[in-house]
C-alpha positions in Angstrom: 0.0 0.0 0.0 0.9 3.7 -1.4 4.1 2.4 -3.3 4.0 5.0 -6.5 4.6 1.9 -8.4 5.6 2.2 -12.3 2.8 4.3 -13.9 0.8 7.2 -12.6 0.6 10.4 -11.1 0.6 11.0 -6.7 1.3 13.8 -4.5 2.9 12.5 -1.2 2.2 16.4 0.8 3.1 16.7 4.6 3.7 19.6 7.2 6.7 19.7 8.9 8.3 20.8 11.8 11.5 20.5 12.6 12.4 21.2 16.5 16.1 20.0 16.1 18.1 19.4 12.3 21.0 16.7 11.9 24.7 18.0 11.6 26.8 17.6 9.2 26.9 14.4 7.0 24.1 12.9 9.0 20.6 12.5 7.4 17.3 11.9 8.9 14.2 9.5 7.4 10.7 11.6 8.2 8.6 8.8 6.4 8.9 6.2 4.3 8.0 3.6 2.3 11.4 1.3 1.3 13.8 -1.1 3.1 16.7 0.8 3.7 17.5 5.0 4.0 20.0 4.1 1.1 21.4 0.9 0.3 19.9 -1.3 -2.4 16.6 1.4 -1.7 13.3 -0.1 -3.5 10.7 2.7 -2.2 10.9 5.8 -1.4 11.1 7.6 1.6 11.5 11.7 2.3 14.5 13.2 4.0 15.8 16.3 5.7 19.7 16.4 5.2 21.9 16.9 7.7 24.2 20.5 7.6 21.8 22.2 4.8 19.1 21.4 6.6 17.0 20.6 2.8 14.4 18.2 2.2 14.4 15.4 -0.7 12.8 12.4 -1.3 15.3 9.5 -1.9 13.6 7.2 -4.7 14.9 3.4 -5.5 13.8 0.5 -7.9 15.1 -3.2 -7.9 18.2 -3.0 -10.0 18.0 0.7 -10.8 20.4 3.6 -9.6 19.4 5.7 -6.7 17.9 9.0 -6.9 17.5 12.2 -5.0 14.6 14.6 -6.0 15.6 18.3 -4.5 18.1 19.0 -1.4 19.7 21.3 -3.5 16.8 24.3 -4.7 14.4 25.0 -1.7 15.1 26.0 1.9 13.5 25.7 4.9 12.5 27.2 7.7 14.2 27.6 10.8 14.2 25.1 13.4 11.0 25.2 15.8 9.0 26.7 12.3 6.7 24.9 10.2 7.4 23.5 6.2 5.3 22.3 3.4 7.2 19.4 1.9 5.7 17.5 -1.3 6.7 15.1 -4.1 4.8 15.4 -7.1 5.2 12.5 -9.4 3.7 13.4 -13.1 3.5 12.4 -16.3 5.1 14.6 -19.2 6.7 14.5 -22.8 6.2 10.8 -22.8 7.9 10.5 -19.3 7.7 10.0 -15.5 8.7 13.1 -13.4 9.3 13.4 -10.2 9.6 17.2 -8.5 10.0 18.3 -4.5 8.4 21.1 -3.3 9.2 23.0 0.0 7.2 26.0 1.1 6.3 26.3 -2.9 9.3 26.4 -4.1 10.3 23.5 -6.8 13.5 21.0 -7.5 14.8 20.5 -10.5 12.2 18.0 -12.0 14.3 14.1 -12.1 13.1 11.5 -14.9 11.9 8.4 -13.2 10.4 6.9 -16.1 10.8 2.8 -15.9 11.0 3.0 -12.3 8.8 0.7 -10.1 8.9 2.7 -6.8 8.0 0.3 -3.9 7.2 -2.8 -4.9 9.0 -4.4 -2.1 6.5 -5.6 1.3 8.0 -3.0 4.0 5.1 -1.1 5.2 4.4 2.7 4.2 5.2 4.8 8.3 5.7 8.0 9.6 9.3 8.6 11.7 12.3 7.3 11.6 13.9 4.2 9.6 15.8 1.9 12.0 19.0 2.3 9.4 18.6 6.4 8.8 21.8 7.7 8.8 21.1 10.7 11.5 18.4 11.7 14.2 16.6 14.9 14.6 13.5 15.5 16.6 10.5 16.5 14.8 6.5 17.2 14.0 4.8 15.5 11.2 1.0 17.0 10.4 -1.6 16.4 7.8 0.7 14.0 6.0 -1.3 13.0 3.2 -1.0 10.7 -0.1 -3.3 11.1 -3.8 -3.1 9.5 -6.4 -2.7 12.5 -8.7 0.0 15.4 -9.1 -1.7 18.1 -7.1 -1.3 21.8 -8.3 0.9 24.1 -7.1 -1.0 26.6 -5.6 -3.3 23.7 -3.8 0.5 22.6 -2.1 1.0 26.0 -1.5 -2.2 27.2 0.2 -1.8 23.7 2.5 0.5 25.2 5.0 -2.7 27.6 6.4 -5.1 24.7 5.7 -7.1 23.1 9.2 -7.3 19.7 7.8 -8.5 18.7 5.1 -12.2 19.5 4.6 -14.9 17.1 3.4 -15.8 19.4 0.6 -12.0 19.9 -0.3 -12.4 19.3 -4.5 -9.7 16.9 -4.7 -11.1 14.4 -1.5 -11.8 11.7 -4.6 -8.0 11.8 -5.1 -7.3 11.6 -1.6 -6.0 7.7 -0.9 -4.2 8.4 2.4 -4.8 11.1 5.2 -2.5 10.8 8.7 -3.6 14.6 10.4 -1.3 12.7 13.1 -4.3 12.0 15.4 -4.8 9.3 16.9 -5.1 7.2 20.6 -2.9 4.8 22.3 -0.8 3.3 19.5 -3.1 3.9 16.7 -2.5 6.6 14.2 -6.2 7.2 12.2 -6.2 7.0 8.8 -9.1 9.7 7.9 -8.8 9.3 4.3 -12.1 8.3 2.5 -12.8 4.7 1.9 -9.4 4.2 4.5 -10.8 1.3 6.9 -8.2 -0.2 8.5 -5.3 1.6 7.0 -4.6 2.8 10.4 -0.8 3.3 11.4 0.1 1.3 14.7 3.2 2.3 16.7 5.6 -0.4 17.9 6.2 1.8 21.3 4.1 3.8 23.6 2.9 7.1 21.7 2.4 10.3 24.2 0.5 12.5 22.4 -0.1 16.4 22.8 -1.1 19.4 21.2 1.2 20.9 18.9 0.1 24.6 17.8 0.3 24.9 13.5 1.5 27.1 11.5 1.1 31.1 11.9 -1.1 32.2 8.9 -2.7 35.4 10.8 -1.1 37.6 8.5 -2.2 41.3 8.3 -1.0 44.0 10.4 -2.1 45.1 13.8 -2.7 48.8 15.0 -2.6 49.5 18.5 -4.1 52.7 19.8 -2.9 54.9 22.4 -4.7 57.0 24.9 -4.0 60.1 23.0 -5.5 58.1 20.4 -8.9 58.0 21.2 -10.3 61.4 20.5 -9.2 61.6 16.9 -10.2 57.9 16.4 -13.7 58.5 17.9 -14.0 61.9 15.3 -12.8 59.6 12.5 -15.5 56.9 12.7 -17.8 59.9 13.3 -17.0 61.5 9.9 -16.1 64.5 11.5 -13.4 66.4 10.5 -11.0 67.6 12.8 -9.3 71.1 12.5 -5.5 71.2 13.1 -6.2 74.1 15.9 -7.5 71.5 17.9 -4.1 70.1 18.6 -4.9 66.5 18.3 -2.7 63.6 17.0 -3.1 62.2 13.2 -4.2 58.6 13.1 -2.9 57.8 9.6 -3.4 54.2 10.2 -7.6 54.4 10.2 -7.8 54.6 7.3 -6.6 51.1 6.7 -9.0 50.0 8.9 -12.3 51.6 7.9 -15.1 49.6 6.7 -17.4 50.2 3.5 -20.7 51.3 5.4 
């Protein structure tokens, strides 16, 4: 279950947060679904790399060289801050493409054409491989699999999403959904048509809130006590003679509403 096998398009899409990065030539396994973090890889699994800090997706077939979608082209945030990381797998000019996305920024697109990505029986999990290379503590959220190459803007707009709703237009395409929820050692599936698909934990899970991403945006206006004549006039409409002495409140006029 969710190998990208030989044909077809997918979006594996995930928030991530990382609290610590691995140093130097050390390399840590967020997910995965392949036997090894490396050697003789049939799967794939994603990866933050240790020293840059960048994400890629390592991708292996039986027989076939190894391959590393992006680590090069998009950053990532500093440690404690959220990321959208994705792999897009597409087809194009006759070909298989893979491309890595981090907070909507793309890799250089890698032909996987003839490629039969995870045909081997290891399980698709969230965490770390036993044979990853490096540790690093982290926060997985809304880690989600479809079985068609999502657009851009959809991966980009992710990062401020709650969840996916069930009026999202892509739910039909949706084949795997981990919001990391879950109780005990279970981790729900909420993907449609996802019975028993659930992730079980081989250790005791302890689970807490973790707060998302910061998507309030805008800009906030505080107001003074010298303030509050001038504001009051200005939401009266009245107009206020410089002879009066009082302070301009520039800012009101950003926050006016149409009445």
């Amino acid at each position: 279950m969710y190998a990208l096998g030989a044909s077809g398009n997918y979006t594996i899409l995930s928030k991530v947060r990382m609290l610590t990065k691995p140093t130097g030539s050390n390399h840590t396994v967020l997910a995965y679904k392949s036997n090894h973090a490396y050697s003789g890889v049939n799967g794939w699994n994603m990866m933050i790399t240790g020293g840059t800090g960048l994400y890629r997706f390592v991708i292996g077939a039986a027989s076939k060289a190894l391959l590393f979608v992006g680590g090069a082209e998009q950053a990532s945030a500093p440690a404690g801050s959220w990321d959208v990381v994705a792999l897009k797998v597409f087809d194009s000019a006759s070909k298989r493409w893979a491309v890595c996305m981090t907070n909507g920024k793309r890799s250089i697109p890698v032909d996987i054409t003839g490629y039969d990505i995870g045909a081997s029986s290891t399980p698709f999990a969230l965490g770390t491989i036993t044979n990853s290379v490096g540790a690093a503590t982290f926060n997985l959220k809304d880690f989600s699999i479809w079985n068609t190459a999502l657009p851009d803007q959809y991966i980009v707009n992710y990062r401020c999403e709650n969840g996916i709703a069930a009026n999202d237009p892509m739910l039909t395409n949706l084949i795997g959904y981990w919001p990391v929820e879950g109780s005990g050692t279970t981790v729900f599936n909420k993907a449609p048509n996802a019975s028993d698909k659930n992730l079980t934990a081989n250790f005791p899970l302890a689970w807490t809130w973790v707060p998302g991403a910061d998507c309030s945006g805008g800009s906030s206006i505080f107001i003074s006590s010298t303030d509050i004549v001038p504001t009051i006039f200005y939401w009266l409409n009245t107009k206020v003679i410089d002879s009066w002495g009082l302070e301009e409140m520039r800012g009101l006029k950003t926050m006016k509403p149409n009445l």
